[in-house]
N, C-alpha and C positions, 0 to 999 in steps of 0.2 A: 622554585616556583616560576612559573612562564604565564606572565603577563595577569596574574592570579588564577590562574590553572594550578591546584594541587600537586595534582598525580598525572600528568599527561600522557605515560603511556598506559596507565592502568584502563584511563579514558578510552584511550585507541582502540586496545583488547575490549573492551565491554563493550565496542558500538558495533567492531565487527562481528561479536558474538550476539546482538541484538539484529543487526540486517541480515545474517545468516539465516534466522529463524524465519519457517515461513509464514506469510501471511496473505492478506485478498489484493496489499499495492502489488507486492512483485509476481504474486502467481499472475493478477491482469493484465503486466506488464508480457510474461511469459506467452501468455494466452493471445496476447493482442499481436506480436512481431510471430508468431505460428500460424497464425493464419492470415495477416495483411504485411507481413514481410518488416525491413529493421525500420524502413522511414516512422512508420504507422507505431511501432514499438516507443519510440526515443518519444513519440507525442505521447504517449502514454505516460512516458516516465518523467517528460518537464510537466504532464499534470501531475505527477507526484513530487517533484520538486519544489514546485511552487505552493502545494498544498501542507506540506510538512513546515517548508519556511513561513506560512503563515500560522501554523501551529506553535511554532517556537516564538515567532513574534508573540503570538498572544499566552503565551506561557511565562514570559517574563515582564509580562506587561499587567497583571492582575486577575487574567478570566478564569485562572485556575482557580482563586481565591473563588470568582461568582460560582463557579460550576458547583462545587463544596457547600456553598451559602442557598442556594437555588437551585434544590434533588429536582423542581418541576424543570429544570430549563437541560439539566443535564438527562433526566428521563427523555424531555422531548427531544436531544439531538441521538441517544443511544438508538432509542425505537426506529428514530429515520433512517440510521444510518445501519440498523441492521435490517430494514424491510428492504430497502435498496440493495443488500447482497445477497440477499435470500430471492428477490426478485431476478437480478445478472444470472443464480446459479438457477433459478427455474428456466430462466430464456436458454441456456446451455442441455439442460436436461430435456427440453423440448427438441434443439438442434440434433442431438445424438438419438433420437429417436427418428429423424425425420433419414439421417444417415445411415444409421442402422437399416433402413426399408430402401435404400438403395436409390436417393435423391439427385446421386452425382455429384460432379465437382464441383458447379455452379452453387448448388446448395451448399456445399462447405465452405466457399467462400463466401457466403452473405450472409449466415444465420445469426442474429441479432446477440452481440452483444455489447451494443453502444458502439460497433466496430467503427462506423463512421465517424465518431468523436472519441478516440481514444482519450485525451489532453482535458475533455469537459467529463469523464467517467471517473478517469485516475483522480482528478479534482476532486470530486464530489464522495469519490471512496475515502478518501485521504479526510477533508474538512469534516465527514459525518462523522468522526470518531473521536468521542470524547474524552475516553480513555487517554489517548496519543496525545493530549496536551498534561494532565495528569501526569501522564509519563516524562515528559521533557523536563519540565520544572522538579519531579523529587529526582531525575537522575541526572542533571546539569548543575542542578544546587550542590551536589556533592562533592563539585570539583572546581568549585568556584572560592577562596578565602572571603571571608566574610570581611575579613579589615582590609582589601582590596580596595581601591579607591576608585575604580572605573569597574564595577560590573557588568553593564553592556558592555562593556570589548570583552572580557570574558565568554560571556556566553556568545558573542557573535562569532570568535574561533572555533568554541566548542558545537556552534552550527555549520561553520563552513566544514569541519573535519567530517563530520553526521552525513555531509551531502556531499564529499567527495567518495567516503566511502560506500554511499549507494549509490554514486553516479556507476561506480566501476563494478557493482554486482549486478546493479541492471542492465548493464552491458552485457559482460556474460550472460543475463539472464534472454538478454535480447536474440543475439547471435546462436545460442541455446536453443531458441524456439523456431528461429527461421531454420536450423539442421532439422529438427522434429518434424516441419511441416513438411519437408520434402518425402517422409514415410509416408506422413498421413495421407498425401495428393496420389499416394500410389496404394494404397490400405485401406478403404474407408471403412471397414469394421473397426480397426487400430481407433480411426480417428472418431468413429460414433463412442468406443468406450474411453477416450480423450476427455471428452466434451462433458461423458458420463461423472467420469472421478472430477474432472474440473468445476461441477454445475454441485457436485455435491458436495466437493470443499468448501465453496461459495455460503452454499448453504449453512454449511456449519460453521461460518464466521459468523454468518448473521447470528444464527444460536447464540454463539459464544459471545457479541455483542451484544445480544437484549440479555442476557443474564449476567451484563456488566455489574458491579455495584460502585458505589466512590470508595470504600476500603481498598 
């Protein structure tokens, strides 16, 4: 046992196979360094760092208990935070239309997707999702011994592991997207049906978060 860590590496294996999967932080992450380059990206991704670390904060601080207690408080964060990704992939689906009719390059690099604040988007995609505190607290609890005597430093390893290993996928996902944009700046059909699958993923996260439930 390490430091009341269970199973440490079984930990490892489950989070790199949970950051694998995708979802609306690292495709916006993806999205944001393809078309405003790695600086614009990496803002993207410390707003996903800091918004997960406050997930995990308030995960083992009781709010998972409130969300459970209080379906009105957890409906009203699910509906925000899936109008807001349904809203990012509508602003996408408009941009790929506008590229598709042959707007230029100028248009590909401005068409709205919080592009100016990557850092205050990745935040607010990350913090609307109620679910991702639900989640921290039943799959952190599993690997924490209960007769431990220090549980925050438990979980605060089994947070710092969480965010080294998506420091390093969003990396690659970074450097990933700025090789893509160099197609797209030379393709803009490519990059109008980009915009297309990207604005309808969006969409369909929202989906998949208003038809969250607390089970």
């Amino acid at each position: 046992m390490f430091y009341g860590i269970t199973d440490l590496a079984t930990f490892v294996l489950g989070t790199i196979a949970i950051v694998l999967l995708p979802g609306p932080n690292s495709l916006y992450v993806m999205t944001i360094a393809s078309r405003l380059g790695i600086a614009k990206g990496y803002q993207g991704a410390c707003g996903i760092f800091v918004g997960d670390t406050v997930l995990m904060i308030l995960s083992v601080t009781g709010i998972s208990s409130l969300l459970q207690t209080t379906p009105a408080l957890f409906m009203a964060l699910k509906y925000a935070g899936a109008a807001y990704l349904a809203w990012l992939g509508i602003n996408l689906l408009r941009a790929a239309r506008r590229t598709w009719r042959g707007a230029g390059k100028a248009q590909l690099e401005t068409t709205t997707l919080e592009t100016a604040r990557p850092f205050r988007t990745a935040l607010l995609i990350s913090l609307t999702n109620p679910k991702a505190i639900l989640f921290f607290v039943s799959f952190f609890i599993q690997f924490v011994a209960h007769d431990y005597p220090h549980p925050a430093l438990s979980f605060l390893i089994l947070g710092v592991i969480v965010q080294i290993l998506s420091a390093l996928y969003l990396t690659g996902l970074i450097f990933g997207g700025t090789h893509l944009a160099r197609h797209f700046r030379e393709r803009q059909r490519l990059a109008a049906v980009g915009n297309l699958a990207v604005g309808g993923l969006f969409i369909g996260f929202g989906i998949k978060l208003a038809s969250a439930t607390l089970g």
